[in-house]
PARO-781091 format. One line per field, with one value per residue: residue number from 1; x, y, z of N, C-alpha, C in turn; residue in three letters. Coordinates in pm, whole numbers, always signed. Example, Ala and Ser with C-alpha at 12.3 -4.5 7.8 and 13.67 -1.06 7.14 Angstrom:
REM residues 2
vexba = c(1,2)
nx = c(+1319,+1285)
ny = c(-569,-225)
nz = c(+780,+708)
cax = c(+1230,+1367)
cay = c(-450,-106)
caz = c(+780,+714)
cx = c(+1320,+1290)
cy = c(-330,+3)
cz = c(+780,+787)
vexmi = c(Ala,Ser)
//
This chain:
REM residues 264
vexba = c(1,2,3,4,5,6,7,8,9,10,11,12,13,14,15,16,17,18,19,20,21,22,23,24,25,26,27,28,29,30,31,32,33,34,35,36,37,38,39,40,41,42,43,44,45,46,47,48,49,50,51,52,53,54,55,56,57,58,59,60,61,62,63,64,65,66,67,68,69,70,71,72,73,74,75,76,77,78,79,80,81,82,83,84,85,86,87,88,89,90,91,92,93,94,95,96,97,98,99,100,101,102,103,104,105,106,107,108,109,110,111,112,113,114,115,116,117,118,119,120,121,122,123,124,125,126,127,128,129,130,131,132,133,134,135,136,137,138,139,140,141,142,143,144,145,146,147,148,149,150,151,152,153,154,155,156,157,158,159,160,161,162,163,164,165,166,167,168,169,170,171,172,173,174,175,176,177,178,179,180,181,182,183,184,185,186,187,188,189,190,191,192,193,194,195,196,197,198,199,200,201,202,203,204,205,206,207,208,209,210,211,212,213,214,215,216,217,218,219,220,221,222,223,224,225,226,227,228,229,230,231,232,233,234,235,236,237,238,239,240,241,242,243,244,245,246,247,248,249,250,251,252,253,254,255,256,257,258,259,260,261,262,263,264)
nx = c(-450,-733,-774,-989,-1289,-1581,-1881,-2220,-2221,-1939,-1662,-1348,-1081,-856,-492,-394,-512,-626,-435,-619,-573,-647,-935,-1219,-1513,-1865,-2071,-2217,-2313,-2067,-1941,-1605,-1289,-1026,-697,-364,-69,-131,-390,-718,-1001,-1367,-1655,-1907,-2064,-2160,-2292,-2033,-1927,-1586,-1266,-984,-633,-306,+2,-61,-184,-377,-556,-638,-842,-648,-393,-76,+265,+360,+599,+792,+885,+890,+647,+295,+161,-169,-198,-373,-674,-1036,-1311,-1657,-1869,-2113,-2157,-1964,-1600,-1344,-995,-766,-462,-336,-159,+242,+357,+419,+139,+170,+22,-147,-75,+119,+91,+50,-6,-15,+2,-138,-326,-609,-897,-881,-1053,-1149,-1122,-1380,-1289,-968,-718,-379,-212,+60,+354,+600,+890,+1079,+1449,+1496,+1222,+910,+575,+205,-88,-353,-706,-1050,-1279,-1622,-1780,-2090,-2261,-2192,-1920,-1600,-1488,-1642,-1405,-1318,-1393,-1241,-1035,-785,-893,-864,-647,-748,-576,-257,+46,+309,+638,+925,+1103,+1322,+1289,+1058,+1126,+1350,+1182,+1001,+1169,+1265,+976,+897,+824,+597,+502,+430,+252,+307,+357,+446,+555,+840,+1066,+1268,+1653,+1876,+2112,+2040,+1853,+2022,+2144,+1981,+1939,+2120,+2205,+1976,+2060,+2344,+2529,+2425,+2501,+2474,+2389,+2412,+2404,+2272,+2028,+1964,+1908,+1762,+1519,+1464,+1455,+1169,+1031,+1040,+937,+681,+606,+612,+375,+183,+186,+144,+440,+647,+887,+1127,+1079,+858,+841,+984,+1233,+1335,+1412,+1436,+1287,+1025,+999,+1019,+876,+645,+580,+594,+340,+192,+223,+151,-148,-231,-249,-10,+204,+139,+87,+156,+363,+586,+702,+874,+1125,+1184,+1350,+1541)
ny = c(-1336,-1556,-1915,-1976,-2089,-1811,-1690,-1599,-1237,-1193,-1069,-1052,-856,-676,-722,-466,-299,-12,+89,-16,+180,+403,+451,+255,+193,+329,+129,-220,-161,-354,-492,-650,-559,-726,-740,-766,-769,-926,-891,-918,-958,-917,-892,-943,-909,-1179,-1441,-1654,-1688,-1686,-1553,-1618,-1644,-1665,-1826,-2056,-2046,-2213,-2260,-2022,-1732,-1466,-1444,-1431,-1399,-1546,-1623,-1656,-1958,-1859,-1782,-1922,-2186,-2158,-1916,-1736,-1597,-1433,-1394,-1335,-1314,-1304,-1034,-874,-894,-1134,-1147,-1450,-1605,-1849,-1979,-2016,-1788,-1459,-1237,-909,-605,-308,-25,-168,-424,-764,-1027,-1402,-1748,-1867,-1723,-1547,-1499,-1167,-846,-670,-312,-107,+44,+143,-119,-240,-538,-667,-950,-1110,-1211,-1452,-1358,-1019,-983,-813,-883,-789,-758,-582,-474,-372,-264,-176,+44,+174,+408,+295,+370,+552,+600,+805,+1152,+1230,+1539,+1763,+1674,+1705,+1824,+1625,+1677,+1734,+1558,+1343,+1440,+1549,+1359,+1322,+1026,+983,+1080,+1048,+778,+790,+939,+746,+537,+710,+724,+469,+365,+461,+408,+96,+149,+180,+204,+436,+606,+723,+954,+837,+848,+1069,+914,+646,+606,+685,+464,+185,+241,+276,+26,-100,+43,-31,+75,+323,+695,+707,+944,+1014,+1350,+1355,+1234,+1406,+1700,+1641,+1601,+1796,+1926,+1879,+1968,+2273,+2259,+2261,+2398,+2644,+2584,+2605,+2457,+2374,+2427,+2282,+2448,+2613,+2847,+2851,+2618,+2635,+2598,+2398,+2202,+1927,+1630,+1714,+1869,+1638,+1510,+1633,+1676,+1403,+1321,+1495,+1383,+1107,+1177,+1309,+1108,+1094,+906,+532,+294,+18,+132,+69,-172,-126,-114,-394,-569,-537)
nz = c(-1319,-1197,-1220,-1104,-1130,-1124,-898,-921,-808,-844,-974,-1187,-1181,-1359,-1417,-1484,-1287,-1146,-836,-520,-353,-458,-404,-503,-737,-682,-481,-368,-16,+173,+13,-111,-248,-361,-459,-654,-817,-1042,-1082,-981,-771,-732,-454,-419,-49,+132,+354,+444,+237,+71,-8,-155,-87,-230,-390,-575,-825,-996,-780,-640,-584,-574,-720,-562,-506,-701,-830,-581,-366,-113,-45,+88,-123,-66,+98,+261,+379,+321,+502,+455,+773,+938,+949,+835,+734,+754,+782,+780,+826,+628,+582,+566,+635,+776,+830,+701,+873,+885,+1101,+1203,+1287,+1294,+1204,+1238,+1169,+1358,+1476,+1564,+1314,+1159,+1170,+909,+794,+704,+409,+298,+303,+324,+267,+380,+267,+334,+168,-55,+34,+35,-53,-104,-109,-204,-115,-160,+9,-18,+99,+115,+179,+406,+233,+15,-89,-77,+245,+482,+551,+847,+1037,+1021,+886,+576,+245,-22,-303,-638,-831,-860,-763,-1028,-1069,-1161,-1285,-1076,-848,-820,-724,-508,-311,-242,-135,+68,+224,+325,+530,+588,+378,+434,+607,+886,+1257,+1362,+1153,+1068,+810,+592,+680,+486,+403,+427,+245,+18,+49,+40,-258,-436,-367,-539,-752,-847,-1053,-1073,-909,-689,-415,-6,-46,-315,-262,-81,-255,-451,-275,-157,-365,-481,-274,-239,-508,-473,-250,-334,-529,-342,-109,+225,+496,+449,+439,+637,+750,+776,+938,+1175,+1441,+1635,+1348,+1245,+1149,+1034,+793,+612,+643,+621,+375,+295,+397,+214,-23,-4,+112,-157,-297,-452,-369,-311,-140,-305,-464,-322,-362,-571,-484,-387,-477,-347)
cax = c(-591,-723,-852,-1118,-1493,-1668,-2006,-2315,-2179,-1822,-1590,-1247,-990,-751,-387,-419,-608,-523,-413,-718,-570,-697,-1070,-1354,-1640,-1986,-2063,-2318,-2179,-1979,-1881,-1473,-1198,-873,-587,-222,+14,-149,-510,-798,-1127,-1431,-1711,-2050,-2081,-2303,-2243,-1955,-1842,-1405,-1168,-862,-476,-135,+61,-98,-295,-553,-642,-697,-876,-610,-235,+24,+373,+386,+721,+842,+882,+857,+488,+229,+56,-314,-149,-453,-857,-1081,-1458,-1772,-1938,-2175,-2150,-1823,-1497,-1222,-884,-734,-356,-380,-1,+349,+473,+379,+92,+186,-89,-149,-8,+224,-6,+136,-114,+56,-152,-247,-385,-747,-903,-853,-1155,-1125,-1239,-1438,-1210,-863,-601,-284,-114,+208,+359,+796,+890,+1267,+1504,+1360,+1110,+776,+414,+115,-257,-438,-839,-1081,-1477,-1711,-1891,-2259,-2271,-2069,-1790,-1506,-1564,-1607,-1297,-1305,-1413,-1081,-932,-747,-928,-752,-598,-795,-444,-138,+168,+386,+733,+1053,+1168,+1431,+1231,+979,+1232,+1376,+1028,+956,+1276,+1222,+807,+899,+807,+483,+353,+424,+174,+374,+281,+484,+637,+929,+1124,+1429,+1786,+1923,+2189,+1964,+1751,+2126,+2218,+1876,+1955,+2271,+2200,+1858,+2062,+2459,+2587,+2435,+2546,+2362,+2458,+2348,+2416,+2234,+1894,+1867,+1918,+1634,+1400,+1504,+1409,+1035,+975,+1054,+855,+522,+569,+548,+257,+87,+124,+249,+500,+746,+957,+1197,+1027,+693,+807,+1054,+1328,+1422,+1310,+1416,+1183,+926,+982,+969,+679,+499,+609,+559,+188,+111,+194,+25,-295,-252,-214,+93,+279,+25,+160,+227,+471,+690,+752,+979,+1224,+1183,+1457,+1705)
cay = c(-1372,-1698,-2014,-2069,-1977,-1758,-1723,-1452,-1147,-1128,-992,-1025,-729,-718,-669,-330,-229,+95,+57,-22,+313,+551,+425,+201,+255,+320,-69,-244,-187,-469,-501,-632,-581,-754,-746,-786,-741,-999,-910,-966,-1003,-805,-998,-844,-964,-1315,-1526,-1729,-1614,-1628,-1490,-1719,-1593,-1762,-1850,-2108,-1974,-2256,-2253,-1891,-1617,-1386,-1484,-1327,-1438,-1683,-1731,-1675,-2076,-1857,-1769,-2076,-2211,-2091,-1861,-1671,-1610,-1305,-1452,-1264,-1328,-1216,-859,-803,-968,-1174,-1200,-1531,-1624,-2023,-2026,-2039,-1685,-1373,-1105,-758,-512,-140,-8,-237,-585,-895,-1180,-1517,-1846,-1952,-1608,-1538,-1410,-1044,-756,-607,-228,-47,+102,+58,-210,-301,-698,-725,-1078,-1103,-1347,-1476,-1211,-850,-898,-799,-873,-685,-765,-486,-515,-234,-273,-49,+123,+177,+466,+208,+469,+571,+623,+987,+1142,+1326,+1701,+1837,+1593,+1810,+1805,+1563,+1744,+1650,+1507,+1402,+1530,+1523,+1376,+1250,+845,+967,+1161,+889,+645,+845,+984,+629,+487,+783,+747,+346,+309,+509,+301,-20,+128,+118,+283,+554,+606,+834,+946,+791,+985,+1074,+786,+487,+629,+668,+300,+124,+330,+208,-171,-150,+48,-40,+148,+509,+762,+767,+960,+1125,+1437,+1403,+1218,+1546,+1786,+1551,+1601,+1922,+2007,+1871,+2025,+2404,+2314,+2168,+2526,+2730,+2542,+2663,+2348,+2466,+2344,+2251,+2588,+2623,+2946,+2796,+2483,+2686,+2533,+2324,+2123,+1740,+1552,+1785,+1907,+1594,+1429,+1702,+1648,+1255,+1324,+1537,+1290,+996,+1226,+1332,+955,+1076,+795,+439,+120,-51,+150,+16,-293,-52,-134,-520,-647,-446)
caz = c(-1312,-1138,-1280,-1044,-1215,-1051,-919,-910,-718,-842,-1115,-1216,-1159,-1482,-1356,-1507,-1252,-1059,-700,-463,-270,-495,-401,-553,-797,-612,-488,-259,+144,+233,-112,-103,-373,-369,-547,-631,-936,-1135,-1053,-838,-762,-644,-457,-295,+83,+122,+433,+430,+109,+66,-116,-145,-213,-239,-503,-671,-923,-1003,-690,-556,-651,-586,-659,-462,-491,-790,-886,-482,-285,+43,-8,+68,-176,+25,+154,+341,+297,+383,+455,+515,+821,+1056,+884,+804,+632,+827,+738,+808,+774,+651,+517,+686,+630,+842,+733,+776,+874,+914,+1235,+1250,+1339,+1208,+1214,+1254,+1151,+1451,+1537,+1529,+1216,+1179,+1090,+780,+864,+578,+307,+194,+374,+230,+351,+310,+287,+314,+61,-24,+73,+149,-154,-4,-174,-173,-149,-135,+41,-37,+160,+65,+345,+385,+141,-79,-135,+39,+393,+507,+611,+1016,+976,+1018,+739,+412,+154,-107,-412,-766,-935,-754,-792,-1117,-1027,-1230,-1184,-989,-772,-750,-641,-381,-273,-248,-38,+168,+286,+268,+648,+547,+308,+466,+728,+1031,+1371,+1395,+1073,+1044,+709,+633,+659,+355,+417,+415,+164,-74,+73,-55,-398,-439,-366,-612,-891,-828,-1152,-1026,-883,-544,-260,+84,-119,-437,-241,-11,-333,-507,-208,-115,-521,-497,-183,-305,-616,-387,-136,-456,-536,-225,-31,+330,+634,+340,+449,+768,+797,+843,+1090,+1280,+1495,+1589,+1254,+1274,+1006,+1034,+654,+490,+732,+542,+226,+262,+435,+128,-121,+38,+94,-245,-363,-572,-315,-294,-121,-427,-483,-213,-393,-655,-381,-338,-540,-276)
cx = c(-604,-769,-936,-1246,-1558,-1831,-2084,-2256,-2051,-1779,-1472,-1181,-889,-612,-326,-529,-566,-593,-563,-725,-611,-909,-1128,-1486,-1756,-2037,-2142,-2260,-2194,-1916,-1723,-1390,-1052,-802,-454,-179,-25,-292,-594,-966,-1216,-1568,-1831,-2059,-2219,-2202,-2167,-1877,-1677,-1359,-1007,-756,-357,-90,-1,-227,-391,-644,-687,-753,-782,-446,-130,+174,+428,+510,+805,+786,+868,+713,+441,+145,-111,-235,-244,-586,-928,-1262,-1526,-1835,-2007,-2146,-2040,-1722,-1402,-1139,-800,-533,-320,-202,+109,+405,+379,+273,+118,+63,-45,-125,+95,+182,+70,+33,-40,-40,-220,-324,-525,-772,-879,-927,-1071,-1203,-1264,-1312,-1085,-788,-541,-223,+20,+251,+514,+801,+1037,+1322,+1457,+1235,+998,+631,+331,-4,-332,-622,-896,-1254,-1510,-1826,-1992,-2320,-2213,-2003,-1690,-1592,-1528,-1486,-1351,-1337,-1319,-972,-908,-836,-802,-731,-638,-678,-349,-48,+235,+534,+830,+1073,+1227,+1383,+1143,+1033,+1310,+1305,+1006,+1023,+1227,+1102,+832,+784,+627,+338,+363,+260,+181,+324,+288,+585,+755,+1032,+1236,+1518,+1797,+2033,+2144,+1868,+1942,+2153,+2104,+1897,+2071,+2264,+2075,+1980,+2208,+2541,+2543,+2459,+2495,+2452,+2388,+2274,+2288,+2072,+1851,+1864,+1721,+1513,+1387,+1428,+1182,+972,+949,+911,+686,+500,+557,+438,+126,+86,+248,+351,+624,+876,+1018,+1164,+911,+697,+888,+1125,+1269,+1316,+1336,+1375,+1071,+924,+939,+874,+628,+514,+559,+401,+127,+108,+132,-168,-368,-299,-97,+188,+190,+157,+194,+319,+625,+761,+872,+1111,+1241,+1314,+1602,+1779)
cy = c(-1514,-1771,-2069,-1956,-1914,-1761,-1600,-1387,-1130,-1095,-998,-906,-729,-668,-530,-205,-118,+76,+55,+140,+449,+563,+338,+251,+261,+162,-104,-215,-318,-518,-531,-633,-626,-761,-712,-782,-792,-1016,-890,-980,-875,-894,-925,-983,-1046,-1376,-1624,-1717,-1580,-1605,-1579,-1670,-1647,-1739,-1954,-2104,-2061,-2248,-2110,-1830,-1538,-1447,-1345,-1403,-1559,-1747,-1717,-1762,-2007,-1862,-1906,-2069,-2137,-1986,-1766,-1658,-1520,-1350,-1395,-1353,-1260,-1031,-792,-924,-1028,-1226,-1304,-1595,-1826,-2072,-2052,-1884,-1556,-1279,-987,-674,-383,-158,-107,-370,-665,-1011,-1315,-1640,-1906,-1858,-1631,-1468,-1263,-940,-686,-506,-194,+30,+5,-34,-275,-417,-727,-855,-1100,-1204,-1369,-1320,-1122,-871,-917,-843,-849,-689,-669,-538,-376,-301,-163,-25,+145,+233,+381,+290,+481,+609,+770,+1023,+1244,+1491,+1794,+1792,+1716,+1734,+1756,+1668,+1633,+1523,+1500,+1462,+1499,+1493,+1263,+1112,+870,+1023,+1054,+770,+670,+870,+824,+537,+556,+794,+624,+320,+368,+475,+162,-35,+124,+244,+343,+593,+755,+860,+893,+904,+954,+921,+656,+485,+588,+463,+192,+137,+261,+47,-178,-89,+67,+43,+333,+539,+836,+822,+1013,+1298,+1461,+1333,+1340,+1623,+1745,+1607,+1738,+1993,+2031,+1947,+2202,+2408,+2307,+2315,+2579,+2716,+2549,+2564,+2395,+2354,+2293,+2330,+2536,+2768,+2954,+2704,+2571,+2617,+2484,+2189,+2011,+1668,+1583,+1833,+1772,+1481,+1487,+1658,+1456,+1270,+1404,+1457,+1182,+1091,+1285,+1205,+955,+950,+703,+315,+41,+2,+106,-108,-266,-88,-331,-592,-567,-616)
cz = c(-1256,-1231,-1204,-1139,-1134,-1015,-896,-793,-744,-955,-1079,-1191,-1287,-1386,-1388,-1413,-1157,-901,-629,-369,-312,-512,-527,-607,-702,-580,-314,-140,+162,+96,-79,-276,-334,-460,-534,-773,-1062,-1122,-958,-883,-679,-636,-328,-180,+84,+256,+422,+293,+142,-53,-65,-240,-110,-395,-561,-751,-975,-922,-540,-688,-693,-591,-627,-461,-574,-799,-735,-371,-163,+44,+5,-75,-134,+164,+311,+286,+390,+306,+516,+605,+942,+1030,+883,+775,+732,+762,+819,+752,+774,+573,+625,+690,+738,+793,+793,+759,+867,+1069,+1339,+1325,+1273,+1277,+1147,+1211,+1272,+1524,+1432,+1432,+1227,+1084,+983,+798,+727,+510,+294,+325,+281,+357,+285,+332,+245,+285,+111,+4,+136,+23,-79,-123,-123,-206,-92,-129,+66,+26,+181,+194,+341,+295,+20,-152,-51,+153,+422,+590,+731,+929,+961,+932,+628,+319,+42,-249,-551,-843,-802,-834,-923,-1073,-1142,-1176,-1116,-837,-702,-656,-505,-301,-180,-86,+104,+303,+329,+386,+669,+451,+345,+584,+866,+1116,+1381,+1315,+1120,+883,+719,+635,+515,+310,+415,+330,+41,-56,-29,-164,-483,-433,-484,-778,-839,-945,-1104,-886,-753,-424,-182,-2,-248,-387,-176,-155,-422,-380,-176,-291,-525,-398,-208,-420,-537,-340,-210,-527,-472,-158,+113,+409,+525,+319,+613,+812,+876,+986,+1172,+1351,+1632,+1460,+1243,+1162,+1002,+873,+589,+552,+636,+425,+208,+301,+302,+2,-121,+58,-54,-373,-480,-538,-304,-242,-222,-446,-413,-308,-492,-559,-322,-387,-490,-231)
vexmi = c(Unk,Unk,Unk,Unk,Unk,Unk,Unk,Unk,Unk,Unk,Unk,Unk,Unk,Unk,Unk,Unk,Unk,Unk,Unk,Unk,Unk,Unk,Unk,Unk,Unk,Unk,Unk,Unk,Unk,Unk,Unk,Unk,Unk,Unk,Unk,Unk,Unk,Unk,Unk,Unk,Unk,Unk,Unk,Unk,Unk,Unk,Unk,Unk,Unk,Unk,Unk,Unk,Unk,Unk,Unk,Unk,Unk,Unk,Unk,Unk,Unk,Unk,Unk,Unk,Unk,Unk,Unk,Unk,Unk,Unk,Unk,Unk,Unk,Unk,Unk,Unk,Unk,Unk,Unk,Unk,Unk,Unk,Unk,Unk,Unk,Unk,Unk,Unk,Unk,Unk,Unk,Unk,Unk,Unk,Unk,Unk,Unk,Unk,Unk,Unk,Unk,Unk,Unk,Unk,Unk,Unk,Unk,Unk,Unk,Unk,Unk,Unk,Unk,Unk,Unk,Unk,Unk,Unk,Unk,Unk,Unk,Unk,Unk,Unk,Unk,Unk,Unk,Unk,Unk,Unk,Unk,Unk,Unk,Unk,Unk,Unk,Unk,Unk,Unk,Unk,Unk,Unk,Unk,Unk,Unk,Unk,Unk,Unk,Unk,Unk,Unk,Unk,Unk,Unk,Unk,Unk,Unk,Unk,Unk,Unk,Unk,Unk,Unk,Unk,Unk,Unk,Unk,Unk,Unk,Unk,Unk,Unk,Unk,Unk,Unk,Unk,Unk,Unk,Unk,Unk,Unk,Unk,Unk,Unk,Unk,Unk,Unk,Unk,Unk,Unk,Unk,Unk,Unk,Unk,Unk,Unk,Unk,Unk,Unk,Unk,Unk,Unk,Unk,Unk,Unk,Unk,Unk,Unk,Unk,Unk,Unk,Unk,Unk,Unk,Unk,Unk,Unk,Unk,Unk,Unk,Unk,Unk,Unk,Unk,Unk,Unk,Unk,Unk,Unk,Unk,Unk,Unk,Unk,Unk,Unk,Unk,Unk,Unk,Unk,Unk,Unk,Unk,Unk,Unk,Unk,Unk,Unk,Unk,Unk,Unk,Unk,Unk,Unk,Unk,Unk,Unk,Unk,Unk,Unk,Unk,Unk,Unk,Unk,Unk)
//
């Protein structure tokens, strides 16, 4: 939580708060929500109005990277103007976007489109942090999905830690947001596994069996393309594209979760 006071138009986020990716309560349009592991903020659209995150927690709204010296202090700031939000990078470290953008500080602010956006921010080592930015669209709800979009599934998926964690390794390049994600191999999914939990028993072997398990149970579930009957040959990463596209559309996978993997 921050120690700055707030003023008319915003509200606290408790760090209990669930991921910004599984949508926002009904909320004025232009409405933003941020947040990160330890919080956030939610702050109806007024001219010039920011939202301030780094690591030092008296002086942001939103902290992001407390106990990691790579993040800045003010690390970055996302200010309404002229009818819509700009994200600004005012630190030393890189921001990662969706589709693979990376906004540098001396780059020009950068729109914030209606709904969800996750910022990643590479600390010491590989650990990554994660400010999630949610703007509420004219209807102030999610934004309508294309007419040909799946309909999302009420609940996601039910899946085991181990499953999760592999699941996880697996989509990684999926929830970071990147342009043209692809799944990992089984081999760099076991390798990650192996460097996060050095005592088990990870291998090529036992991550396909694991993915290979959920996928069976999902196609019996009625969820399709999850079969080598259905994609047909030659199949490639065509099975577990689907399988990773149905758990992110399901929200059983959310960008936060990525960070389960930071301390590789």
């Amino acid at each position: 939580m921050t120690d700055i006071p707030l003023r008319e138009g915003a509200e606290q986020l408790s760090p209990q708060h669930a991921s910004l990716a599984f949508g926002v309560p009904r909320s004025d349009p232009g409405t933003i929500y941020a947040l990160s592991v330890t919080g956030g903020v939610r702050f109806t659209a007024r001219e010039e109005r920011t939202v301030v995150f780094g690591r030092n927690r008296p002086d942001v709204h939103v902290c992001v990277g407390e106990d990691d010296l790579r993040i800045s202090r003010n690390q970055g700031t996302v200010t309404y103007r002229s009818g819509r939000w700009w994200l600004a990078n005012t630190g030393h470290r890189a921001l990662q976007l969706p589709r693979s953008m990376t906004l540098f500080p001396e780059d020009d602010p950068y729109p914030v489109e209606p709904g969800y956006t996750p910022v990643f921010v590479n600390g010491t080592a590989r650990r990554r942090h994660l400010l999630e930015l949610y703007v509420a669209d004219d209807d102030g709800r999610l934004p309508r999905p294309a007419p040909d979009a799946e309909t999302l599934r009420d609940k996601p998926w039910k899946l085991r830690a181990d499953e999760r964690l592999a699941l996880v390794s697996l989509a990684q390049k999926y929830l970071l947001h990147e342009a043209y994600p692809q799944p990992c191999t089984w081999q760099q999914v076991a390798q990650d596994l192996v460097a996060l939990q050095p005592g088990e028993p990870w291998t090529a072997k036992r991550v396909e069996h694991l993915v290979s398990g959920v996928r069976k149970r999902l196609s019996r579930a009625g969820v399709p393309g999850l079969t080598r009957e259905e994609v047909g040959e030659p199949v490639g990463n065509m099975l577990n594209h689907n399988l990773v596209t149905e758990l992110l559309q399901t929200r059983t996978l959310v960008p936060p979760d990525v960070l389960l993997l930071e301390e590789l």
